[in-house]
C-alpha positions as CSV (number, residue, x, y, z in Angstrom):
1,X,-90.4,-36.6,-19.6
2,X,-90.0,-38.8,-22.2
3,X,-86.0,-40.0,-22.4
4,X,-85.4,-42.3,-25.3
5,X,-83.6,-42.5,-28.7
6,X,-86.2,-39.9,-30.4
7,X,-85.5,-37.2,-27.6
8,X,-81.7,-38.1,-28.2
9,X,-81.9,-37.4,-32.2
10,X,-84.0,-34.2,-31.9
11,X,-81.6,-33.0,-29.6
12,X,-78.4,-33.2,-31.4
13,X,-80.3,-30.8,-34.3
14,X,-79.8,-28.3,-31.7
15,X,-77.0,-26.2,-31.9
16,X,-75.6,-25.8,-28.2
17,X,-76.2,-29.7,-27.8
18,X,-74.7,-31.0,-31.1
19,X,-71.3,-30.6,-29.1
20,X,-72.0,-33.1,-26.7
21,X,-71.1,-36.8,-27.5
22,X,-73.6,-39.1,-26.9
23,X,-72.9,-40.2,-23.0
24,X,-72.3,-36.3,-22.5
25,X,-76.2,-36.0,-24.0
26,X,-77.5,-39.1,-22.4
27,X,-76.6,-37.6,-18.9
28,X,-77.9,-34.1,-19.8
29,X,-81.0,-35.9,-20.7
30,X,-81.8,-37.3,-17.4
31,X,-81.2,-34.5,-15.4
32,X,-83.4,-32.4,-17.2
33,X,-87.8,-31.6,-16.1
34,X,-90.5,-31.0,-18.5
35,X,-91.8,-27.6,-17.5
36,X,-95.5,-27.0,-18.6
37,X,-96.8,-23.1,-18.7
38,X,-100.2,-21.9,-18.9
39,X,-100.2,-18.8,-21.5
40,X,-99.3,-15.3,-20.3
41,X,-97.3,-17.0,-17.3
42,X,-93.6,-15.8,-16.5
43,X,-90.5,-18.1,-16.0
44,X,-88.4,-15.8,-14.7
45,X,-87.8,-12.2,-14.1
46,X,-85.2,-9.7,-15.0
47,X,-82.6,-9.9,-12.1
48,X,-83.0,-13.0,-10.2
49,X,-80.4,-15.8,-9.9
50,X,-79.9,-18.1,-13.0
51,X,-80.0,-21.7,-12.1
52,X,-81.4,-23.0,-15.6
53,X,-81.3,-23.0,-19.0
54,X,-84.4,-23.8,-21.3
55,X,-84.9,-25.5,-24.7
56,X,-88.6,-24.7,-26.1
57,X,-90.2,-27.7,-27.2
58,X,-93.8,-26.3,-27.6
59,X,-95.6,-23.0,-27.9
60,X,-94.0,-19.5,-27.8
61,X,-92.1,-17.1,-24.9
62,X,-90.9,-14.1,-25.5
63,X,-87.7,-12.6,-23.9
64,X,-88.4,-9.0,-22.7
65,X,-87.1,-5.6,-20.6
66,X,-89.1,-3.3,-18.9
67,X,-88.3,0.6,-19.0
68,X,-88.5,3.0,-16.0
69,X,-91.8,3.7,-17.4
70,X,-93.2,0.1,-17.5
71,X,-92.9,-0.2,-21.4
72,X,-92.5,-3.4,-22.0
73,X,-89.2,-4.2,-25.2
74,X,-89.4,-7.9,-27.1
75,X,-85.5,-8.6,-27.2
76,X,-86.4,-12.2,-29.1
77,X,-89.0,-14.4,-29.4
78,X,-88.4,-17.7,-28.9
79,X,-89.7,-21.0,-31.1
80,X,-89.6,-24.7,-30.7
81,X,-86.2,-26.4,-30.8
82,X,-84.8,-22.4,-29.6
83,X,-82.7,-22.5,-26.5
84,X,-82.6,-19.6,-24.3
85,X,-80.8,-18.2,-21.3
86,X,-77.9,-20.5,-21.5
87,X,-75.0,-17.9,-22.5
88,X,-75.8,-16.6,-18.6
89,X,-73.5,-19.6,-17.3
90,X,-70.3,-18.2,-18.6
91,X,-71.0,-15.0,-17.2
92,X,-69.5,-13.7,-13.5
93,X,-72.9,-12.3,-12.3
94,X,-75.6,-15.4,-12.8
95,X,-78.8,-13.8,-12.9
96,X,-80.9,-13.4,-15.5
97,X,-80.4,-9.9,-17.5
98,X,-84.2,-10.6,-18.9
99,X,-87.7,-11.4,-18.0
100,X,-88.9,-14.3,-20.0
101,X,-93.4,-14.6,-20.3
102,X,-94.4,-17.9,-22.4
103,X,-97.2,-16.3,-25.0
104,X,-98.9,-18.6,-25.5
105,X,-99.4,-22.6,-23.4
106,X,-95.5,-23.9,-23.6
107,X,-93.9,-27.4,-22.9
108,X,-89.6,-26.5,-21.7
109,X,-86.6,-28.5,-20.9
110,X,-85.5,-27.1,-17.9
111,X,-81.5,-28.0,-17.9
112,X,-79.4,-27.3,-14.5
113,X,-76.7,-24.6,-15.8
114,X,-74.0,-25.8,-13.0
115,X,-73.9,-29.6,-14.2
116,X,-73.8,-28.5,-17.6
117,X,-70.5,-25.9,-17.0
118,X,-68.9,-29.0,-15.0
119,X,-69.1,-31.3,-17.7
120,X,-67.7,-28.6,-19.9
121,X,-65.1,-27.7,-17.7
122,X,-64.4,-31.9,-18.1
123,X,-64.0,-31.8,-21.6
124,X,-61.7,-29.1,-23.5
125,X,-62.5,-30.9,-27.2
126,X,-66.3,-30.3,-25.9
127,X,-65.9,-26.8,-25.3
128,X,-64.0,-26.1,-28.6
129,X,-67.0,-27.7,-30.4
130,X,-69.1,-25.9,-28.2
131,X,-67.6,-22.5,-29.1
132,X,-67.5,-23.0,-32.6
133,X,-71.4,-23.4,-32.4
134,X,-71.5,-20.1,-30.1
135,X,-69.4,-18.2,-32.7
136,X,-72.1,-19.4,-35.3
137,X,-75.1,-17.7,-33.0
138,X,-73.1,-14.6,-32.6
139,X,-72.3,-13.8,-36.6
140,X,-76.6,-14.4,-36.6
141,X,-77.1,-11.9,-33.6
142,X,-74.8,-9.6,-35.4
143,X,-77.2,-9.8,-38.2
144,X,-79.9,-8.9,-36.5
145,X,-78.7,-6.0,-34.7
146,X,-77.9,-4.8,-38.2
147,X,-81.1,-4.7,-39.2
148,X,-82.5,-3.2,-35.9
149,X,-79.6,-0.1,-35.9
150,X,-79.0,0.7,-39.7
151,X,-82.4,0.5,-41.4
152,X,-85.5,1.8,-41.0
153,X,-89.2,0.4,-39.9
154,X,-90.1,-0.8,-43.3
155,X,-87.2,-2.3,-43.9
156,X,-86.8,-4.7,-40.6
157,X,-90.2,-5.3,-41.6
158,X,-90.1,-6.2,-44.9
159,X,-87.1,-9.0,-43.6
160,X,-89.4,-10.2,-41.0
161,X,-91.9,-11.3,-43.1
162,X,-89.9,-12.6,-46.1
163,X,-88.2,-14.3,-43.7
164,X,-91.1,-16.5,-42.8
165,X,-91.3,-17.9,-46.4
166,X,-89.1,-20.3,-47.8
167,X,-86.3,-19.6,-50.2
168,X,-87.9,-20.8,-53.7
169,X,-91.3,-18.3,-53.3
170,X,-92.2,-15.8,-55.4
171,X,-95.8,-14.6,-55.3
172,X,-98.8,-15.5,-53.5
173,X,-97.3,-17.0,-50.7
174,X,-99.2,-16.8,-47.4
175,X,-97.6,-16.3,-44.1
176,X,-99.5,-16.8,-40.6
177,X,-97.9,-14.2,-37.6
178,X,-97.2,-16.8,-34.9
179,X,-97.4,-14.1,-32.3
180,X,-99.2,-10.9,-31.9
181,X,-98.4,-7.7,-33.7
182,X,-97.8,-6.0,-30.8
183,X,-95.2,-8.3,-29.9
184,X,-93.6,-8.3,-33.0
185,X,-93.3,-4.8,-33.6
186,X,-91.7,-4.2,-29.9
187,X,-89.0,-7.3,-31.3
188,X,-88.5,-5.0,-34.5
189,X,-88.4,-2.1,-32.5
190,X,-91.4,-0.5,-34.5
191,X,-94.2,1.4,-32.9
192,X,-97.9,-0.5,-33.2
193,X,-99.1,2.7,-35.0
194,X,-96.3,2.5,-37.2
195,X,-96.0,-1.2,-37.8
196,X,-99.7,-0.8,-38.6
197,X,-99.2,2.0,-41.2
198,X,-96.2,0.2,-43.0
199,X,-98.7,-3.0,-43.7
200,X,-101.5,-0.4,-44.5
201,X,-99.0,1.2,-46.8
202,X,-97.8,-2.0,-48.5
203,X,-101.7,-3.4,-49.0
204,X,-102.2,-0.4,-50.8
205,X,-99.2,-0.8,-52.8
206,X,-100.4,-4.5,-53.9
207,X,-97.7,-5.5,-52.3
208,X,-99.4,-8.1,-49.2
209,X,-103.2,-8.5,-48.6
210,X,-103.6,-8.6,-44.5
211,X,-106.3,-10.7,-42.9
212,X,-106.1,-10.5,-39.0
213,X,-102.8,-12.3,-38.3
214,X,-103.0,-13.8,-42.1
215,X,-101.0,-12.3,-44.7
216,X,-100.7,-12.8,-48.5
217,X,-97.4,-11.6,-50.0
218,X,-99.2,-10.9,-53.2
219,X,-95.5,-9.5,-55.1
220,X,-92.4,-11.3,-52.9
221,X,-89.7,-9.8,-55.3
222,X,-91.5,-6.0,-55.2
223,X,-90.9,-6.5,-51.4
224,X,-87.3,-7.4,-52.1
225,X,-87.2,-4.7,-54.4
226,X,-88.0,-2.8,-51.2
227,X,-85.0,-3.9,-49.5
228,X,-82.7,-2.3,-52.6
């Protein structure tokens, strides 16, 4: 694993690291591995004991339940510079409440999640800083389970993919779907049928042209509109 000034910077942009002063990081940083997964591998399943945390550096892994039937739920997918499973080492029970599967060939920092609480546990002004940043994530999670509880299909849709665009767009704007629509509709708890009707439905409208995993947002503020 590369540990030098470079790694250092990126890793202060990340939320539950920019609490950490820089000998707190530096020692972080050396304990850590570089975990490599081939695509459609799994990290860890649903149940078994927590001993690490993750930050994503490359690729894609999705977070995910499986019902009594074997369907398979997307809780979150997770992006480079997105740290997962870390919340688990303030809980009483450490195991992990979720399966995580990369998607697609993934580079992790693996991070040992009793060093980390020690340090903590070291440092009360760390672990003020360190909650304000959690306090952050959870307004953001509340967010989202807004959109998930309170709206319907083509509404959590219509965010999705306007949230892919940046701020200043207005028409014509093209988006590429990172993951599969499958995927994405279990994270925006929409059926594949239905997820495909809603784009069917918008393309006729003239609202997006959809090319495979390509889509042209041909009206951005009619799909806000949508959102009224």
């Amino acid at each position: 694993m590369e540990k030098n000034s470079v790694v250092l910077d990126e890793l202060h942009q990340i939320p539950l690291f920019s609490a950490l002063d820089e000998q707190q990081l530096e020692s972080v940083l050396k304990s850590s591995r570089l975990v490599s997964l081939a695509a459609k591998t799994i990290l860890f399943e649903k149940g078994t004991p927590a001993t690490h945390f993750y930050l994503l550096k490359s690729g894609q892994v999705k977070l995910y339940c499986l019902s009594e039937d074997g369907d398979e739920k997307v809780i979150e997918i997770i992006h480079p510079s997105q740290t997962f499973a870390e919340a688990i080492m303030f809980m009483p029970k450490h195991c992990y409440p979720v399966s995580a599967e990369s998607i697609k060939a993934s580079e992790l920092y693996s991070f040992d999640m009793k060093q980390f609480r020690e340090m903590l546990e070291n440092s009360k002004e760390t672990c003020f800083r360190l909650l304000a940043t959690m306090g952050r994530q959870l307004h953001s999670k509340v967010n989202d389970i807004n959109n998930l509880t309170l709206h319907n299909a083509t509404y959590r849709l219509v965010v999705y993919l306007l949230e892919q665009l940046p701020e200043d767009a207005v028409t014509l704007s093209s988006i590429h779907l990172a993951s599969t629509k499958v995927v994405i509709a279990s994270r925006l708890s929409i059926q594949p049928e239905t997820f495909s009707r809603i784009l069917l439905r918008m393309s006729k409208q003239g609202l997006i042209e959809v090319h495979g995993n390509d889509i042209t947002l041909l009206d951005v503020q009619g799909l806000r509109d949508l959102l009224k």
